[in-house]
LUMLO-127673 format. One record per residue (C-alpha): residue number from 0; chain; x, y, z. Coordinates in nm, 2 decimals. Example, Ala and Ser with C-alpha at 12.3 -4.5 7.8 and 13.67 -1.06 7.14 Angstrom:
! LUMLO-127673
[0, "A", [1.23, -0.45, 0.78]]
[1, "A", [1.37, -0.11, 0.71]]
This chain:
! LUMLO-127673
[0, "A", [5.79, 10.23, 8.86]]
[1, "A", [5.89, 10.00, 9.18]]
[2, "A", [6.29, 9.94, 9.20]]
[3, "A", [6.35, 9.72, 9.50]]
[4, "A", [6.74, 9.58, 9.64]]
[5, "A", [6.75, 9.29, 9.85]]
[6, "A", [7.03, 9.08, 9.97]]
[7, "A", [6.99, 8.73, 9.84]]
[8, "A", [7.24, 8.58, 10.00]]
[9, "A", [7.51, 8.69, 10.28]]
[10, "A", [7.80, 8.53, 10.22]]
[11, "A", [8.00, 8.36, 10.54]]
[12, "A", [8.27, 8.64, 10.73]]
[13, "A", [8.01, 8.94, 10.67]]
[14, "A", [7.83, 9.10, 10.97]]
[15, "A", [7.64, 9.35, 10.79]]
[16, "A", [7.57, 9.41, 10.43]]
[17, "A", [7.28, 9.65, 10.28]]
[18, "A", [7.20, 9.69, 9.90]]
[19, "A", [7.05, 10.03, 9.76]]
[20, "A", [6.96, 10.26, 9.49]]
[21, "A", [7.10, 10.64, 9.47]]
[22, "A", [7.19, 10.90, 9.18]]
[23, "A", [6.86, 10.93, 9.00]]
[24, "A", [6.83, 11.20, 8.74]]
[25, "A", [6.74, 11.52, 8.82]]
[26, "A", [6.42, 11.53, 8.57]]
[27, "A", [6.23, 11.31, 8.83]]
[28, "A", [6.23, 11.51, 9.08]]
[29, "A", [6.28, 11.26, 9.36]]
[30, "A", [6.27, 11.29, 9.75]]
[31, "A", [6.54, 11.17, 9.89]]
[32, "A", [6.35, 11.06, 10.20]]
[33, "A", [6.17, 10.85, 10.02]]
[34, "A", [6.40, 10.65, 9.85]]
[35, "A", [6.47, 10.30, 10.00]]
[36, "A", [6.24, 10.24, 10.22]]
[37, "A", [6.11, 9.90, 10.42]]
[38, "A", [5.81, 9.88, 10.25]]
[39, "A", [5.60, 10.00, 9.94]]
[40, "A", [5.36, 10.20, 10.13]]
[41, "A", [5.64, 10.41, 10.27]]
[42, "A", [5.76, 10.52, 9.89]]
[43, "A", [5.38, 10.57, 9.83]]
[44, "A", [5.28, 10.26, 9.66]]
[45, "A", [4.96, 10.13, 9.76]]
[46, "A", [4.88, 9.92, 9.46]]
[47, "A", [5.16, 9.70, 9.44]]
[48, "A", [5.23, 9.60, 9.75]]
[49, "A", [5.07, 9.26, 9.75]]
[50, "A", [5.26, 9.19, 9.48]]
[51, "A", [5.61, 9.26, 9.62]]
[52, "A", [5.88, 9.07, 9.73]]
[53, "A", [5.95, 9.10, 10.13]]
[54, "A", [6.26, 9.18, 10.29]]
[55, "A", [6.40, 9.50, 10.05]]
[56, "A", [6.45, 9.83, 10.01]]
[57, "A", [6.24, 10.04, 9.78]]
[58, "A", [6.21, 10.31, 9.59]]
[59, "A", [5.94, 10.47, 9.37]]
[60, "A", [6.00, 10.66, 9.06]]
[61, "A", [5.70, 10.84, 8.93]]
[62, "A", [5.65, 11.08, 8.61]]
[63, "A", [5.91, 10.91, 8.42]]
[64, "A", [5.73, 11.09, 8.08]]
[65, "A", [6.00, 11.42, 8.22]]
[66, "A", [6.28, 11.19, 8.14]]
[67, "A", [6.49, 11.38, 7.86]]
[68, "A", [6.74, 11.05, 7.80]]
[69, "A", [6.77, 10.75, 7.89]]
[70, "A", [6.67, 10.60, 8.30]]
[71, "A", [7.02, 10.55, 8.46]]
[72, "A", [7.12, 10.53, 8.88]]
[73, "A", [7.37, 10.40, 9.09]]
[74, "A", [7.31, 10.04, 9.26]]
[75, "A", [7.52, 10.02, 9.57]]
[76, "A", [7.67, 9.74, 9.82]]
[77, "A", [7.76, 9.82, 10.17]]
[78, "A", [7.89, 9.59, 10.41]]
[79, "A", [8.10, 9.51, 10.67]]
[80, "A", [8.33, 9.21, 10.72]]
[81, "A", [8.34, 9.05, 11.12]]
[82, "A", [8.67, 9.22, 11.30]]
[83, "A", [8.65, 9.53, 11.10]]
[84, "A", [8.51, 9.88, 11.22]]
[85, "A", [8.49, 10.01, 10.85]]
[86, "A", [8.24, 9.92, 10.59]]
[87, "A", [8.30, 9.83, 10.24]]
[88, "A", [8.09, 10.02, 9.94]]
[89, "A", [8.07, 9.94, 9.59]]
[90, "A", [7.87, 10.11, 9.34]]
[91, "A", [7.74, 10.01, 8.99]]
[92, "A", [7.57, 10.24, 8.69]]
[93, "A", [7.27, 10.06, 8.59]]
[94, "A", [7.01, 10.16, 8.32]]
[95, "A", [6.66, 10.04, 8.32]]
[96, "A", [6.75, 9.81, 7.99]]
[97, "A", [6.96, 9.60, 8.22]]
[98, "A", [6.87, 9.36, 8.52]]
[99, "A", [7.16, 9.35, 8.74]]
[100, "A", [7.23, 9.09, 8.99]]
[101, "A", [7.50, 9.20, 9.21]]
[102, "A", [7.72, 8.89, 9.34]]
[103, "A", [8.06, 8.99, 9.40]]
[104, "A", [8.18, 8.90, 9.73]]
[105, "A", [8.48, 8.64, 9.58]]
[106, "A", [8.40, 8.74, 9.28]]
[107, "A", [8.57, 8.96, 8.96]]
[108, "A", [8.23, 9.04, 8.77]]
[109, "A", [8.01, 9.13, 9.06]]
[110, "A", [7.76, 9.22, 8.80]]
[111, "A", [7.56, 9.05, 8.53]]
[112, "A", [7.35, 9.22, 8.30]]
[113, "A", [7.10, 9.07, 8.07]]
[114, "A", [6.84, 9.27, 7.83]]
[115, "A", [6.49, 9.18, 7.86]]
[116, "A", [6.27, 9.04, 7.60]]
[117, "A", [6.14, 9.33, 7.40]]
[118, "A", [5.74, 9.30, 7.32]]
């Protein structure tokens, strides 16, 4: 499994803003240095590369059959607004039954979830 962050759109009065993945159960057995990388070769993903979307941060999550619940991580948002020297994080529990669009700069729900269709 490929889970890629991107920033879709950088909203006026922010110098810097980076979205990634973190807090992956400890079944998978994840190296941390090879979590969010620039591209899908770097995770080890040779396959899908073509088929990937540019501009992210990825990360891939192999022998998801060790899994002894449910797939949750944290999605986070760092950024930095122009005239500040600190930098901003926000953080967000998602679980693979949920596509999450973060959009919360100006925003009170900086999250919207929606279940896929089930085949």
């Amino acid at each position: 499994m490929i889970i890629y962050t991107r920033i879709v759109k950088k909203p006026k009065g922010i110098m810097m803003c980076e979205a990634y993945v973190t807090d992956f159960p400890l079944d998978l057995d994840i190296d941390p240095k090879k979590t969010n990388k620039g591209t899908p070769e770097e995770t080890g993903s040779y396959l899908l590369s073509k088929d990937l979307p540019e501009q992210c941060l990825y990360t891939r999550l192999s022998a998801l059959q060790k899994l002894k619940e449910r797939l949750v991580f944290t999605a986070c948002l760092r950024y930095q607004y122009q005239g500040l020297d600190e930098f901003v994080e926000e953080a967000k529990e998602v679980g693979v039954d949920q596509v999450v669009k973060l959009n919360h700069f100006g925003q009170k729900d900086w999250a919207e979830e929606r279940t896929p269709p089930t085949i």
